[in-house]
Structure formats: structure tokens, C-alpha cells
N, C-alpha and C positions, 0 to 999 in steps of 0.2 A: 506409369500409373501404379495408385498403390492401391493393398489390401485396406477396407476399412468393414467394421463387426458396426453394426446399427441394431438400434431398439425403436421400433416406429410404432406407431398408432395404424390402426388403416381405417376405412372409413365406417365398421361397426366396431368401431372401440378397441376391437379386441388389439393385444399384445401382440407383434411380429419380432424375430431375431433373423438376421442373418448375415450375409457376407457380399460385396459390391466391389466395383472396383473404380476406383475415382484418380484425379488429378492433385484433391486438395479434400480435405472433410467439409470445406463449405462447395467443392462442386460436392461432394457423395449428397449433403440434406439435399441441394437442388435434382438430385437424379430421385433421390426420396419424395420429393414432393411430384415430380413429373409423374413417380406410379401413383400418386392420392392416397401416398404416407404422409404421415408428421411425425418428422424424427425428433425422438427424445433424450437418444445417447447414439453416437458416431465418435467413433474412437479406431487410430491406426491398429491394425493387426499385430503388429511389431512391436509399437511400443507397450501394446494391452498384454502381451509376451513376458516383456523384461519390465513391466510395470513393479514389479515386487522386488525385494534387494532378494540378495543370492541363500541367504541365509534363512529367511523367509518363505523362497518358493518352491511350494509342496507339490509342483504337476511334474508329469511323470514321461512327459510325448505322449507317442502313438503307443497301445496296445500290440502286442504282439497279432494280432488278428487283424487289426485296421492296418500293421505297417505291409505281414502278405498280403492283404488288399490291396493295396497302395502300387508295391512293386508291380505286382501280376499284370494289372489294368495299366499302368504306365508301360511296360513293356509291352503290353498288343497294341496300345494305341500307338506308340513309338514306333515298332516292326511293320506297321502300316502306312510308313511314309508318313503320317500326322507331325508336325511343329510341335517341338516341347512343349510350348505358352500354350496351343492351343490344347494338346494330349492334358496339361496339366488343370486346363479348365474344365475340362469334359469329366477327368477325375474327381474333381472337387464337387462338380453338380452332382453327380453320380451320390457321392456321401450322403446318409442322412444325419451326421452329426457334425453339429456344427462345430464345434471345439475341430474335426480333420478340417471341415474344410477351410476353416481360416487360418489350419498352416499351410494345408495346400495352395492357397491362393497368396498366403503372404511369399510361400517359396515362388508361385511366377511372377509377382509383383518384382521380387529382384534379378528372375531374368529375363525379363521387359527391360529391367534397367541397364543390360549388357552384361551381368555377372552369368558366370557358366551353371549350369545346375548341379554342378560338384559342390559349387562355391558356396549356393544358395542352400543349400539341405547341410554346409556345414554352418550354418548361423541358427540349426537346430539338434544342438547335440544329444537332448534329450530324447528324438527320437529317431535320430539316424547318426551309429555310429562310425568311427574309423574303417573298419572294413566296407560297409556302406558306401558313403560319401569318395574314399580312395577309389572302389572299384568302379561306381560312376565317372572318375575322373579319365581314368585309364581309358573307358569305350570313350567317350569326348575326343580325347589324343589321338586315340588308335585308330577312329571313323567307325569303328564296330557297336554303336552304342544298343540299340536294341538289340542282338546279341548278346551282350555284356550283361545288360537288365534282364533278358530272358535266363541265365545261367542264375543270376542271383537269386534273381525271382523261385527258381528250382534249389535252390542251396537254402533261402528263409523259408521256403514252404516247409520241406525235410526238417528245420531243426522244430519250425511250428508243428508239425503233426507228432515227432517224438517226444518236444515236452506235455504237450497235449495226452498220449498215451501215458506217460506217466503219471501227470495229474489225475488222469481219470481212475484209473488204477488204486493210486493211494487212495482216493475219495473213499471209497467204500471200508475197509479200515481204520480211515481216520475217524471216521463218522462212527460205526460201532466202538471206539477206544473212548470217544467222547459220549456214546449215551452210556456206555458201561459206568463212565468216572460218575457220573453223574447218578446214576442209578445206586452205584455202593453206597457215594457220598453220604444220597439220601436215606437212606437203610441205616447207616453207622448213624447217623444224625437223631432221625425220628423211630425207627421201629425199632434197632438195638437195642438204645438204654430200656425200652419198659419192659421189651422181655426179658431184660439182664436183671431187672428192680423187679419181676416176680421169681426169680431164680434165687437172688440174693434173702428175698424176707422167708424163703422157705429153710434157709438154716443150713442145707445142704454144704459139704468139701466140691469145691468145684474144679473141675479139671486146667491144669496151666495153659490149654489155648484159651481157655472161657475168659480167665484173668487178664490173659494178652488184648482178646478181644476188648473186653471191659475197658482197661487202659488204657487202648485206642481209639475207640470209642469215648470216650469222656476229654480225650487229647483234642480227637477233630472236631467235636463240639464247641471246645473254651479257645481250640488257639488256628481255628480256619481259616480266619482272616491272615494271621502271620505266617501261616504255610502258603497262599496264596500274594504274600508281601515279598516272601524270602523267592519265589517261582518268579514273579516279576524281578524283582533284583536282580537273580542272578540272568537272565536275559538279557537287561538293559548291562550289564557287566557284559558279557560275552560279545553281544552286538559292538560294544565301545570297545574292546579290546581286536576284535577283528576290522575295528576299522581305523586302527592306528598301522603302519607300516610295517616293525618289526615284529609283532604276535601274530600279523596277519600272515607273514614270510613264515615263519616257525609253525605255524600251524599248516599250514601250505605246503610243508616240507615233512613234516610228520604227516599225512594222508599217506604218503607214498609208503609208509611204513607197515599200515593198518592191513589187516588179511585183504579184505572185501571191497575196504574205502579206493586202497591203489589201485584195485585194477578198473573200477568204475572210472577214478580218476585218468591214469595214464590213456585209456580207448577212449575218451571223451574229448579231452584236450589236445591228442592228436587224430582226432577224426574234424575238430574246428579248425586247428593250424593247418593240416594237406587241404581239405577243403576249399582254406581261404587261401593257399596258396596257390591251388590249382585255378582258382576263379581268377587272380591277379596276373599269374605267369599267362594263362590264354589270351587275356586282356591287353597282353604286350608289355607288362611293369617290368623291369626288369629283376631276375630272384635274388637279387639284395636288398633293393628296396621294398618287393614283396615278402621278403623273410621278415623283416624289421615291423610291415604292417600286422603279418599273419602272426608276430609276435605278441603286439598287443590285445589282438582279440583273445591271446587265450587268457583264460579265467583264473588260474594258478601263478601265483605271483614267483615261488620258486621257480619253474618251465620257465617261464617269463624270464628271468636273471640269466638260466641256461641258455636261451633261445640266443639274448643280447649276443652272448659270448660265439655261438654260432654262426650269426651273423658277420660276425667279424673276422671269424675261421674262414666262412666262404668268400667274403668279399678280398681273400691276400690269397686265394685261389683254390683251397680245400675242395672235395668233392663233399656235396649236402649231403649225402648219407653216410661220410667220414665224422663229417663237423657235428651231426645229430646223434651220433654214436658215442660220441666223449659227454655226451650229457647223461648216458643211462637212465632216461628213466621213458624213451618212447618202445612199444613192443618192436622185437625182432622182425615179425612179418612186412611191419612196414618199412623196416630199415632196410630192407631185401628188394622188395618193392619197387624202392625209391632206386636202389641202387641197378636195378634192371632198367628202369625207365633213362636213368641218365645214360648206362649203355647203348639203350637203342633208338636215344632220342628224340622219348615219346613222354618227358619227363611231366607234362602239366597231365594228360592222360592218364597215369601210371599214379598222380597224386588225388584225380578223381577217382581211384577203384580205391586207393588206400581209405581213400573218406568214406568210401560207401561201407567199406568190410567193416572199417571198426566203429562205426553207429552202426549197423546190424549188431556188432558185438556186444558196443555198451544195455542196447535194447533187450539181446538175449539176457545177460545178464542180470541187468534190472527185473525183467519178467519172470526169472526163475528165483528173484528174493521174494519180489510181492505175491508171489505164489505160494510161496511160505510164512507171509508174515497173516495171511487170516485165518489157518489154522491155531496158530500158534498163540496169536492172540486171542482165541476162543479158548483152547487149554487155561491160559494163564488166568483167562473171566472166570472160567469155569472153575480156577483151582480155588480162585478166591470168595467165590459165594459157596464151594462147597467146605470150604474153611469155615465163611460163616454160620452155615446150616450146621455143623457138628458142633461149634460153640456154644450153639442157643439149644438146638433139638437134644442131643446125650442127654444135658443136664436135666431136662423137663424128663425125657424120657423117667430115667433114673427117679426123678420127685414122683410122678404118677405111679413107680412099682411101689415107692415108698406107701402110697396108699392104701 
């Protein structure tokens, strides 16, 4: 049986959407008319998916929010003895949006069809990716699957609650930097020039910030829209260059250089690779083929090149804290870490304590900038309206002695 997404009538008129599961889109209207619908759009799940060319389709999957939803609740229901088809139905009702649950339903629709649900969650790459889909493959193999989903399910929560705190955090200085711009804007716009045109007809030598001010002033009036042209340009530049190969590698390679940027960077990226390599190796993968996965999850395309080359060190027999050591750029603690774990044989273990130490660390870290940047950003508001305040007030001051 498949997924199929309908638009019915019901029998006061009103609009119904939802998600059904049929043999054929003329069994779904007859399942539609049997509740005393009249359907007026019935369309496959799958093909309503890949309806649009590639170049076209602007959706994005699951949210970050609906995919921990997703995991956690497929993992109890799993861990409970439940049949994947039917955990995956119970899931789907559970949703109240319908965009989840008619991937959800399109993913049991193809393991009704005898595809594994490794198989099926990889015909949605948009919202579930290689680590994902790999790690459900391994519990399948190994017999350990709710297990494997319960781990994961604890690994996407972790990364959701720490981008989560971070967002939340920037929010509040994003937001004061945005009504400040706005706030000067307006001020340099409308209230500057007329109290600069009663300074100026009074005859008065004006002091060089007043002139600066004026300047600028008269700059962001006539030419706003091109500082606002040139801000967009160089975006849509930067974006497009970061998503070509080689600036993306270079740029990726220069982080690790930056005071601040490296070391967010280097505890981030190896708090994702032990992580995902800890989830994989428990899972039964074997660590070549889970170095090779935990490789593409990371986010830094430079690591990523190192990693390849590491995997290749360990697979011709290297020890993984030898091979990860020629790359220089993961911290010491972990490379120590690792190397205790393979002595005593407690190596997937040893790569879950590394994950946890250095996401505490990248968080410490984080926490102790954005602690700093709302003071700082108050000084800098502050230096700049009391710039404007001396521009305009001195010179008045000054005209009224002249009185």
C-alpha cells in the first residue's frame, strides 16, 4: 500500500487535507467517499515529493524539532515490541502537521513494500541524513534496533538543545543591534540634517566631528539604497563562493587559523565525528566503515580531506589515535582519550565521554563570548549616539553663549 495526501470536501462544505493509505488513488477517493468525503485532489506522497525538478525544490525536510520528535517516539514505540509499520503509523497520527506526516507515512508505505527502513528514510535525504539513515541500518543488522534509535535519539536531542541554547542567546543581541541600526538610521535621516540646517544658517566655525557627522549624514540620505545594494551583493558573493568547492576548502582551512574561530571550530567537529563514531562502532559497524561515515558528518571540509586520509591509515592497520594525530588539528585530550580506550578496550565508550567533554566545551566557550558581546554591543550604541549628541549639542551649546 501507498501514501496518498487528499483534498476532500466533507459534508458541510468545509475544506479537509490529509494523509490515507491506499492500494491505488482510485481505491484512496473510494476510501474518501466511504467516510462521506468528496475528494477533489488525491495525489501519491512520493510523487507530490519529487514533483518539482531538483533545481526548483525549495523544502527543506523535517525541522530540527519534528526530526527529535520523530526519533524519540519511534524509538519508544520500537523498544516496546511495536512493528516498525505499525510504531511508524502511530508516529504519523500523533503529528499535527501534515507536511511530517506524509513523509512519515510515505516512509512506511515503502516498508510495507519489503524495503528496510534504513532504505526508506534514505529516499529522504532532505531530512534524514547519512549518519541517520547508516546508523538505523547497523541496529537492522545487528538486531539491536530500538537500542540503536534510543542512542540516537540521545545524540539529536544533545545537538538540538545546544543549537537551541545558542540561538536563544544570540536572540537577544541580535535583536538590540537591529533596533539600534534602525534607530541611528533614523536619526542620521530625519532629525540630524534639520538640526545640522539650524547650526549651519547660524554662521557659526563648526567643530570637525559636526562636518564628519554632516557628511554622513547627507551620504546615508542620497545613497541608502546603494549601501543596502553593495550589503546584499556582497552576501549573495560570499554565499556563492562558499558554495563552490575550492573557497569553501580554503576557507575551511583558514578557521583553524583564527584565535577564537579554531578552537569553536576544532571542539565542535570533533565532538560530532567521536559522537557519531561512538553511536556507529556500538552499533556493530565496523571503525573503518564508521570512520569513513563519522567522516562525512563533519561540517569542515578541510577535517573532512584529513579524516579520508585517516581512514586509510587505519584500515592498512594504524592505531585511530596514531592516524587522527597526523592530521593535527583534533585537541590533545581527546587524542589521549581515544588512545586509553583502545588500550582497554572500551574504545566506543571512551569515544562517548570524548563527545560529551568537548560539546560541554564548545558550549562553555560559546557562553563565555555571548557574554561578552551584550556589553559590548551597548558600549559601541552607546559610543555612537554619544558621538552624535556632541555633534549636534557643542555647536548649539556654543550659538546660545553667542547670545
Amino acid at each position: 500500500m501507498a501514501a496518498f495526501e487528499y483534498t476532500a470536501l466533507n459534508p458541510k462544505g468545509r475544506q479537509e487535507r490529509g494523509v490515507l493509505e491506499a492500494d491505488s488513488a482510485r481505491h484512496a477517493r473510494q476510501l474518501l467517499r466511504d467516510k462521506d468525503l468528496i475528494p477533489t485532489q488525491v495525489e501519491s506522497s512520493t510523487s507530490s515529493q519529487s514533483a518539482a525538478p531538483a533545481a526548483f525544490d525549495f523544502s527543506t525536510g523535517l525541522s530540527s524539532f519534528d526530526r527529535v520528535l520523530f526519533i524519540r517516539q519511534l524509538a519508544t514505540l520500537v523498544g516496546s515490541s511495536m512493528p516498525i509499520e505499525e510504531a511508524l503509523k502511530a508516529v504519523a497520527e500523533q503529528t499535527e502537521k501534515q507536511r511530517v506526516a506524509t513523509l512519515i507515512m510515505a516512509v512506511r508505505s515503502k516498508v510495507l513494500e519489503g524495503y528496510t527502513l534504513a532504505a526508506s528514510l534514505r529516499e529522504h535525504p532532505r531530512s534524514f541524513n547519512t549518519l541517520f539513515c547508516s546508523t538505523v541500518a547497523a541496529g537492522e543488522q545487528s538486531g539491536y534496533l530500538s537500542k540503536v534509535l534510543e542512542n540516537l535519539a540521545d545524540y539529536i536531542e544533545r545537538q538540538y538543545e545546544a543549537t537551541s541554547s545558542v540561538k536563544g542567546a544570540l536572540f537577544y543581541p541580535i535583536a538590540v543591534l537591529i533596533l539600534a541600526f534602525f534607530i541611528v538610521g533614523a536619526l542620521m535621516v530625519y532629525v540630524v540634517p534639520d538640526m545640522v540646517n539650524v547650526i549651519i544658517d547660524s554662521g557659526q566655525q563648526l567643530p570637525w566631528f559636526t562636518l564628519l557627522l554632516i557628511d554622513f549624514s547627507d551620504f546615508l540620505a542620497k545613497f541608502w539604497w546603494l549601501l543596502l545594494g553593495l550589503f546584499a551583493a556582497v552576501v549573495v558573493l560570499i554565499r556563492w563562493l562558499l558554495s563552490r568547492p575550492q573557497p569553501k576548502l580554503q576557507w575551511d582551512k583558514f578557521k583553524f587559523r583564527l584565535p577564537l574561530i579554531a578552537r569553536v571550530t576544532r571542539n565542535s567537529n570533533a565532538a560530532s565525528f567521536t559522537n557519531t563514531l561512538s553511536i556507529l562502532t556500538r552499533s556493530g559497524v565496523p571503525l573503518v566503515d564508521a570512520m569513513a561515515i563519522a567522516g562525512d558528518v563533519v561540517s569542515n571540509t578541510w577535517l573532512q580531506k584529513g579524516l579520508v586520509k585517516a581512514t586509510q591509515t587505519v584500515s592498512e592497520g594504524v592505531a585511530l589515535k596514531t592516524s587522527l594525530e597526523e592530521i593535527g588539528q583534533f585537541p590533545p585530550m581527546m587524542l589521549h582519550m581515544i588512545a586509553a580506550g583502545e588500550q582497554s578496550g572500551e574504545l566506543d565508550e571512551m569515544l562517548s565521554r570524548v563527545a560529551v567533554f568537548q560539546q560541554k566545551e564548545v558550549e562553555r566557550i560559546l557562553g563565555a563570548v555571548l557574554k561578552l558581546i551584550e556589553p559590548a554591543m551597548l558600549l559601541i550604541m552607546g559610543g555612537i549616539v554619544l558621538f552624535i549628541v556632541m555633534a549636534v549639542m557643542l555647536p548649539m551649546l556654543s550659538m546660545n553663549q553667542m547670545v
